[in-house]
matplotlib code that plots the C-alpha trace (Angstrom):
import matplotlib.pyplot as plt

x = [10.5, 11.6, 10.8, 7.9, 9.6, 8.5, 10.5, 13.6, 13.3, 12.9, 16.4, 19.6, 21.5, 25.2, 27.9, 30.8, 34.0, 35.1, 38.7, 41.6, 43.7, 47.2, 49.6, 47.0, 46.1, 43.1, 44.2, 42.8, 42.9, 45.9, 47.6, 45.5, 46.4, 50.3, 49.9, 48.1, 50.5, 53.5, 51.6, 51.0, 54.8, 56.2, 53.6, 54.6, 58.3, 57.4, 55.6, 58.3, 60.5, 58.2, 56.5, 53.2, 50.5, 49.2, 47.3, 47.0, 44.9, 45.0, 44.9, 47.2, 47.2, 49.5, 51.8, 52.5, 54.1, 55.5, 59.2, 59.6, 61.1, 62.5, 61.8, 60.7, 58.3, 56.7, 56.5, 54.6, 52.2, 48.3, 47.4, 43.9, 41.7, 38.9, 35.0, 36.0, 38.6, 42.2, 44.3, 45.6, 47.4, 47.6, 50.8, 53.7, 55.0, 54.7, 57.5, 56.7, 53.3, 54.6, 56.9, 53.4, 51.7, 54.9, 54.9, 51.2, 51.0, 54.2, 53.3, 50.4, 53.0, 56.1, 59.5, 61.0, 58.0, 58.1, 55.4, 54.8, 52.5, 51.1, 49.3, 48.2, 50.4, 50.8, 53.1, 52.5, 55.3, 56.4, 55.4, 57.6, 58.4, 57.0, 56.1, 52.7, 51.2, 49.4, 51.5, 51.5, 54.4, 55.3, 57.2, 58.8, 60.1, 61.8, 61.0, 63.1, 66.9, 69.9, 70.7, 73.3, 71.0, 68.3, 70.4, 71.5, 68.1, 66.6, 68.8, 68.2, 64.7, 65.3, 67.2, 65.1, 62.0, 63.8, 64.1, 60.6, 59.2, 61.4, 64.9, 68.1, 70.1, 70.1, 72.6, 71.9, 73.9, 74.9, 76.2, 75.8, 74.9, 77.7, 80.6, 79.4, 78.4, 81.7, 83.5, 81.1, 82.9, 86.2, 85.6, 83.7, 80.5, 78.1, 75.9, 75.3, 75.2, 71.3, 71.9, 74.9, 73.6, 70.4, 73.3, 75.0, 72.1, 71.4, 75.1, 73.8, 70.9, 73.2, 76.9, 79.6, 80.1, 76.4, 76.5, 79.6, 78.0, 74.7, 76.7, 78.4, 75.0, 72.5, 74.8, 77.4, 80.5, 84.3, 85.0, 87.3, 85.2, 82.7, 84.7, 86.4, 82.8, 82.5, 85.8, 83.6, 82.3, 85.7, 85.9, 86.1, 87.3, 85.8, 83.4, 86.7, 88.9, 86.3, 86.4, 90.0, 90.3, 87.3, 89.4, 92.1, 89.3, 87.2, 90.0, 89.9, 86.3, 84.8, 81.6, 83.3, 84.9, 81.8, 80.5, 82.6, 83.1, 79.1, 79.4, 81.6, 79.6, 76.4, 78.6, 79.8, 76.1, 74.1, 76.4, 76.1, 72.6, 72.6, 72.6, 74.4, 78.1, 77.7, 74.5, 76.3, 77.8, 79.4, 78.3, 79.8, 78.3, 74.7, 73.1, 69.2, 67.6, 65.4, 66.4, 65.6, 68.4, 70.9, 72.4, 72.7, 71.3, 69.8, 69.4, 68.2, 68.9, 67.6, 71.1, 68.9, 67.3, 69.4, 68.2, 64.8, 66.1, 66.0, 63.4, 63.5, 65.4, 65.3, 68.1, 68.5, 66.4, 67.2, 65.7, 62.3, 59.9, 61.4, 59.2, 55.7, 57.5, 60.4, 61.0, 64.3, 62.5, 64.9, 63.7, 65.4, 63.1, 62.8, 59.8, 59.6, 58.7, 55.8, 54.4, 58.1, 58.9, 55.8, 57.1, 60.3, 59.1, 56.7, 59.7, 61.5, 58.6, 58.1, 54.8, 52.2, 49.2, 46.5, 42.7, 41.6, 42.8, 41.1, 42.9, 40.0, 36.6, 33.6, 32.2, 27.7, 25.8, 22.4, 20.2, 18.4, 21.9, 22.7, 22.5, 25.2, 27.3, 27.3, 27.9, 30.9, 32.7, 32.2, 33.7, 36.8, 36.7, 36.4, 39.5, 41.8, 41.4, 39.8, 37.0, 34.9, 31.6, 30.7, 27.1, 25.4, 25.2, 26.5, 28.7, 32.0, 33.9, 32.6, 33.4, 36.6, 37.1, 36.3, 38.9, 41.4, 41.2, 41.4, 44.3, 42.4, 44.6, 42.4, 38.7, 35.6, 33.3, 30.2, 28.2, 25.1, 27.1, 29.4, 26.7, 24.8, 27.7, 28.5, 31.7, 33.9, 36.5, 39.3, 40.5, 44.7, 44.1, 47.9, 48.1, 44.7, 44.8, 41.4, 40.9, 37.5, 36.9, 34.7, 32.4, 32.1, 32.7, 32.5, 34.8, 38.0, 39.4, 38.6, 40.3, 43.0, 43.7, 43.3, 46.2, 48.3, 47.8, 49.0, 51.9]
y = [70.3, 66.9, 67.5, 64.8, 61.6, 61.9, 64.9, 63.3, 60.7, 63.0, 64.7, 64.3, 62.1, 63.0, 60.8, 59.8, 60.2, 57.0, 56.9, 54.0, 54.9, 56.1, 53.4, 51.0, 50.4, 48.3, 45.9, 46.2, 42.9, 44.1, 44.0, 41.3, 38.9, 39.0, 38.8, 35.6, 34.0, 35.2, 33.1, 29.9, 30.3, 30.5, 27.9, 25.6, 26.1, 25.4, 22.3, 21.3, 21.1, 20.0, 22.8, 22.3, 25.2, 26.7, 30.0, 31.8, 34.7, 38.3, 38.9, 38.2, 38.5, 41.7, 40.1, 37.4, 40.3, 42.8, 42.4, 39.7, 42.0, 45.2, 48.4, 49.6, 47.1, 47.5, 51.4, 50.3, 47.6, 48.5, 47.4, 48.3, 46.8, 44.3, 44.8, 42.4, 44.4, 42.7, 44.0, 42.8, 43.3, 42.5, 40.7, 42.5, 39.2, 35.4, 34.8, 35.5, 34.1, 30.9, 30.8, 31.2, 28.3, 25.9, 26.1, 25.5, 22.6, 21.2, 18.0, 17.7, 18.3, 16.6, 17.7, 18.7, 20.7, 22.6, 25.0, 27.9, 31.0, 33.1, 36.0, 39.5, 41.5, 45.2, 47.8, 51.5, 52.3, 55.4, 54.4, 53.9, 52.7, 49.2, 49.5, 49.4, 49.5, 46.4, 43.8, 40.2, 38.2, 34.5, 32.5, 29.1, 27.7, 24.7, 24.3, 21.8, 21.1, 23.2, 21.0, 22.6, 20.9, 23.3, 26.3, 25.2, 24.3, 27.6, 29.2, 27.2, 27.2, 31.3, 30.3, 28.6, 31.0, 33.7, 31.2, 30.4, 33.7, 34.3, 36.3, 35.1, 38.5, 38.2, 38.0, 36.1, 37.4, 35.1, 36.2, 34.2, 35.9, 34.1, 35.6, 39.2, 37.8, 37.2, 40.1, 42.3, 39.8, 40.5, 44.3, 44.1, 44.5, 41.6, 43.7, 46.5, 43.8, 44.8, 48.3, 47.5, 45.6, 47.6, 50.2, 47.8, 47.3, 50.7, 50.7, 50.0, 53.3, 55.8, 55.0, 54.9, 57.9, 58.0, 54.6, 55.0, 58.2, 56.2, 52.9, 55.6, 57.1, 54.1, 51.9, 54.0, 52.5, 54.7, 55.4, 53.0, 49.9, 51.0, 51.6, 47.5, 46.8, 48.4, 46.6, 43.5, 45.9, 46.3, 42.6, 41.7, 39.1, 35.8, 34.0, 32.1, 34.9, 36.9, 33.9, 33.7, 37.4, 37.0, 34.6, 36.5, 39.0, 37.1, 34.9, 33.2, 34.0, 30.4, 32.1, 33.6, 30.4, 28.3, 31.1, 31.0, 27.3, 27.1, 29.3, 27.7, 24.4, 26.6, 27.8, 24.3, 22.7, 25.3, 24.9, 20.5, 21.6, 23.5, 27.1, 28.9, 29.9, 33.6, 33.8, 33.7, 35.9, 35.8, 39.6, 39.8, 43.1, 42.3, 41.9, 41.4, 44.2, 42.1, 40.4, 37.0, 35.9, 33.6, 32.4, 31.6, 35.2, 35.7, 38.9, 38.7, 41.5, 42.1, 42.4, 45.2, 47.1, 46.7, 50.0, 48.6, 46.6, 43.0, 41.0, 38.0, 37.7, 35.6, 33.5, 31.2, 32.0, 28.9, 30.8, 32.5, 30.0, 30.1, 32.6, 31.0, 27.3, 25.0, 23.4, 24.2, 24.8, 25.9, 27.4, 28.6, 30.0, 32.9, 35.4, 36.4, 40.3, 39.7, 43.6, 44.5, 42.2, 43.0, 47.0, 46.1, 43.5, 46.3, 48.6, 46.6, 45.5, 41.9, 42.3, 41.8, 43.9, 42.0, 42.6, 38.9, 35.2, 34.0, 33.4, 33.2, 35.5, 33.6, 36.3, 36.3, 37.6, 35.7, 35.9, 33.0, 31.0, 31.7, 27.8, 27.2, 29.7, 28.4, 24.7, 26.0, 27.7, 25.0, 22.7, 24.8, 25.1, 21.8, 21.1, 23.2, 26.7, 29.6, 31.3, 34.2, 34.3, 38.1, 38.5, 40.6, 40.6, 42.8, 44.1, 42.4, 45.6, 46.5, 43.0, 42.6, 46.6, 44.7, 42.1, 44.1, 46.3, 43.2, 41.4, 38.1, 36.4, 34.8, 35.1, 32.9, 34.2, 32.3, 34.4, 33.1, 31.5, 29.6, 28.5, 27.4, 25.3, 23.9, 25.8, 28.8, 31.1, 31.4, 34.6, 35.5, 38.8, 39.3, 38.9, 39.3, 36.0, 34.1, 30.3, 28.4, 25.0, 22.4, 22.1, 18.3, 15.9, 18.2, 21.1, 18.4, 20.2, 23.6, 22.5, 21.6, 24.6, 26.7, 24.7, 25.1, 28.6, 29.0, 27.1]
z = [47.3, 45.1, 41.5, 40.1, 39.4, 35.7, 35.7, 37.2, 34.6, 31.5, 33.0, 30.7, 32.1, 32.9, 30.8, 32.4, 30.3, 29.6, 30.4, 32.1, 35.2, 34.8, 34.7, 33.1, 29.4, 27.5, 25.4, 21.5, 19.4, 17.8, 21.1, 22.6, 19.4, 19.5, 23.4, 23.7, 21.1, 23.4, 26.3, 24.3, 23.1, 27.1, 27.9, 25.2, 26.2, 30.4, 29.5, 27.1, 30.2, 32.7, 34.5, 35.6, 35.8, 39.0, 40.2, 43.0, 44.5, 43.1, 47.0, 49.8, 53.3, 54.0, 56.2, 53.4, 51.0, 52.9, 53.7, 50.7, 48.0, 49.1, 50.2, 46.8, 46.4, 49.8, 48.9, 45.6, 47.2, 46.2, 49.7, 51.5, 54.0, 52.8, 54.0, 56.8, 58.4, 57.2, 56.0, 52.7, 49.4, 45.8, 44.7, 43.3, 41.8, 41.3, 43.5, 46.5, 46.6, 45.4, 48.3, 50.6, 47.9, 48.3, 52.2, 52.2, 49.9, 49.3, 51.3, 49.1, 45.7, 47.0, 45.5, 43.4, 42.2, 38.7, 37.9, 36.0, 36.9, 33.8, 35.6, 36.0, 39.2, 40.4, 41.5, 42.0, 40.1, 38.0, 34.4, 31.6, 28.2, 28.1, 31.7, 33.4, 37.1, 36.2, 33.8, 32.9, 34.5, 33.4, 35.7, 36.1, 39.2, 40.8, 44.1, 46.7, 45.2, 45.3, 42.6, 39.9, 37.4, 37.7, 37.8, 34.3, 33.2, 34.0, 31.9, 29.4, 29.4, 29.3, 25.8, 25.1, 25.6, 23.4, 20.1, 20.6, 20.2, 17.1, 18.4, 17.6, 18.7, 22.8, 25.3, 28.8, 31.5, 34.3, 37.9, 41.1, 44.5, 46.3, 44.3, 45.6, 49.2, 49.1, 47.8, 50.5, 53.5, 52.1, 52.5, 55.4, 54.3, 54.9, 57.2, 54.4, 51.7, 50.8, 50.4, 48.5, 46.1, 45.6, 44.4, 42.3, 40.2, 39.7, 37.8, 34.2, 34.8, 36.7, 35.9, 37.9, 40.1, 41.1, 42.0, 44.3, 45.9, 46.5, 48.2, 50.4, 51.2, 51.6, 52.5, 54.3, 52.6, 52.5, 48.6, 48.4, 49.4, 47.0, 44.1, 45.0, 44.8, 41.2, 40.2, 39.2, 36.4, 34.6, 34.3, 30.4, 28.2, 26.9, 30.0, 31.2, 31.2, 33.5, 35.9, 35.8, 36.5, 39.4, 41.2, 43.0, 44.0, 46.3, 47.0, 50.9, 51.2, 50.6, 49.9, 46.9, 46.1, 46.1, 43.4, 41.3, 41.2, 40.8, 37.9, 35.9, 36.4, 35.2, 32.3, 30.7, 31.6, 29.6, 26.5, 27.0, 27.2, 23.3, 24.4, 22.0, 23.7, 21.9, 24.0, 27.2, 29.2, 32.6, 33.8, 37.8, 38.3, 37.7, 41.1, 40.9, 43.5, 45.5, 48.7, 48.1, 45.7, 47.2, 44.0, 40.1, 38.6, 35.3, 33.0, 29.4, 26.9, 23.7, 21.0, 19.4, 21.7, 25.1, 26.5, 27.0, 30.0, 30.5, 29.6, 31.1, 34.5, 37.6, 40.2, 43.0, 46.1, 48.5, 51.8, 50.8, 52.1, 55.3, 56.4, 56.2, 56.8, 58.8, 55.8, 53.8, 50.8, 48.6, 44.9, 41.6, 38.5, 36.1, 34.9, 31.0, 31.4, 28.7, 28.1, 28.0, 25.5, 23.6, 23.6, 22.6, 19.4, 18.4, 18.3, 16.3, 13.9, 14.7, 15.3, 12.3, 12.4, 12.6, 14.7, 14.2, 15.2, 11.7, 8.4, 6.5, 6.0, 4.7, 2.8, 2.8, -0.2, -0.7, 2.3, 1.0, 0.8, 4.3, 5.8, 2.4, 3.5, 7.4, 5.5, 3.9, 6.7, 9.1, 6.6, 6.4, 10.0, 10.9, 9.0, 11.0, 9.5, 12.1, 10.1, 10.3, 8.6, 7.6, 9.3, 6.8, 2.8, 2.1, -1.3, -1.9, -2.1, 1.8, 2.9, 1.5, 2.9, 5.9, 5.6, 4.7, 7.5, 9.7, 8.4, 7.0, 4.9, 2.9, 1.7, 0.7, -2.2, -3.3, -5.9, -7.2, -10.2, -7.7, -5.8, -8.9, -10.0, -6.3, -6.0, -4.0, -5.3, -2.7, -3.2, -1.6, 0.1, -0.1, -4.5, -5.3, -7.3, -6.6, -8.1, -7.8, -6.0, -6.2, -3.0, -3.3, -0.5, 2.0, 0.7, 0.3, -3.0, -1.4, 1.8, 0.1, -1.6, 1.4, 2.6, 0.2, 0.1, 3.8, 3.9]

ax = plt.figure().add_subplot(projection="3d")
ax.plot(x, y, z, "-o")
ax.set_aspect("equal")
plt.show()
């Protein structure tokens, strides 16, 4: 018999434990602060070059992702069937979506098109340090020129990128897809080239002698063809000297040829372009796992912190859109791995604690004063400086408490005596000093002082 419906009501109701899946994180504003600045940086930088924004859907078609990376990918794809019955997936990158996006509107767009994609994307991935199921990708793209040109710009842009955000220690590594397309023809190898590769760039994580056992077992390779693959690893010397060396390898496969020459075009471009020479490096062993690469390939790594991986990668991937369109649509661009980077800059301190976007706290004592207070703080607002107005009146000692444990840099303090003789005290939360301003024509000598205090 069903209990009185008063009854049920009067039950305790059952909490549910409040918790975020595995592989996925909230963001507090200490996190979400340094984050956002991170995305106006790459933003800046994009538009700086002339990348245009765009979005796409969190959802795909199935058909539209699957097959587009590599296996690995696939095996990660959050992929389900919708309330209508299709079968779809959520994207595991920008890249391949934008191939799907290009072939669909590129009519519309015209070439070339530049655009760059600041979003959300998802793979089912074992987690690690700085690595998440769900993480924030920023990409730029080129879309319809095998022009040299914007090989050379994306890497710069990538240079770029990294100054913006504050490092000055990081080494971009250059290969091109061609060079080991053509090494894999000399030995025979063209029709194993994916697994091959997949391998290759595995060589940094497992060493050596793991990655020759694995090309003999994925890819089915003798010993000795995998360990003329790995010879590209033992290249050293200045950029040139590496080239010079690479030569005689791939030698009489034009493939090769046309890689290394492409190379060495990318090299003297980026340094006409300012790159920094001692930021460079030609790296003929880096491979880039996914299929798509046909070309120029670009690894970032931190000077500091190299074991965190790279954290802004990317290449030349002339045939992607082939697949959704008859169009030769041929596309080169890069992604900054934003929650990476973010793991490795809080490593390395470069990230100030802060839980609020405001410099300033208008502090609140007088109830009665509160339409003065509002006055002030939109006066100092309106001329440039983000302020938050403490809601309650409380003591000064809580509120600056308050401040403190925020990170304001500066606060506001009208007592009755300031207020009595139309003046603030702007007090420096990093000294302690504290003057007192006039609050005549709207706030100017105040304003100016606030200012001057941050620089």
């Amino acid at each position: 018999m069903n209990q009185p419906e008063s009854q049920n009501k009067n039950k305790k109701r059952q909490l549910i434990q409040p918790r975020t899946l595995k592989g996925f994180r909230d963001y507090l504003p200490e996190s979400m602060i340094p984050r956002e600045q991170l995305i106006e940086t790459a933003k800046s930088v994009y538009r700086s070059y002339g990348f245009s924004p765009i979005d796409t859907p969190t959802l795909e078609y199935l058909e539209i992702l699957t097959g587009k990376g590599s296996d690995e990918t696939d095996r990660q794809l959050y992929r389900f069937q919708d309330h209508g019955g299709r079968d779809v997936g959520m994207r595991f990158d920008l890249t391949v979506p934008l191939a799907r996006f290009a072939a669909q509107h590129i009519n519309t767009l015209g070439t070339p098109f530049k655009r760059y994609h600041i979003a959300p994307v998802w793979r089912g991935e074992n987690t690690q340090r700085g690595r998440y199921r769900e993480f924030m990708q920023c990409d730029f793209d080129t879309i319809g020129t095998t022009s040299v040109a914007s090989d050379i710009e994306t890497g710069l842009v990538m240079h770029d990128l990294l100054r913006a955000i504050g490092f000055e220690r990081f080494t971009i590594r250059v290969n091109n897809r061609q060079v080991l397309n053509g090494l894999l023809e000399k030995l025979n190898l063209s029709e194993v080239s994916t697994p091959v590769l997949r391998s290759l760039d595995k060589l940094g994580k497992i060493g050596v002698e793991k990655t020759v056992q694995e090309m003999m077992t994925a890819a089915g390779t003798t010993e000795q063809q995998a360990r003329e693959v790995l010879q590209l690893s033992e290249l050293n010397g200045s950029n040139q000297e590496v080239l010079e060396q690479l030569k005689p390898i791939i030698s009489g496969s034009d493939t090769g040829e046309e890689g290394v020459h492409r190379l060495e075009q990318i090299l003297s471009g980026l340094i006409a372009g300012g790159a920094d020479p001692e930021r460079i490096n030609v790296d003929v062993s880096i491979a880039r796992g996914l299929d798509y690469y046909t070309g120029a390939i670009f690894e970032t790594f931190l000077d500091d912190l190299p074991e965190i991986g790279s954290v802004c990668s990317g290449g030349r991937y002339d045939n992607l859109a082939e697949l959704y369109t008859k169009q030769h649509l041929p596309g080169i661009g890069a992604s900054l791995g934003l929650d990476r980077l973010l793991a490795a800059m809080e490593e390395l301190e470069l990230i100030e604690k802060v839980r609020t976007p405001a410099d300033i706290l208008m502090t609140f004592f007088d109830k009665s004063q509160l339409h003065k207070y509002l006055e002030i703080a939109n006066a100092v607002r309106s001329a440039g400086f983000a302020t938050e107005m403490f809601p309650d009146s409380k003591k000064l000692g809580q509120q600056l408490k308050y401040a403190d444990q925020r990170g304001f840099t500066l606060a506001l303090i009208a007592g009755e005596d300031e207020l009595a003789n139309n003046a603030c005290q702007l007090k420096d939360l990093r000294t302690g000093e504290s003057t007192t301003h006039s609050l005549e024509n709207d706030c100017a000598e105040l304003v100016h002082a606030i200012d001057n205090a941050l620089g």
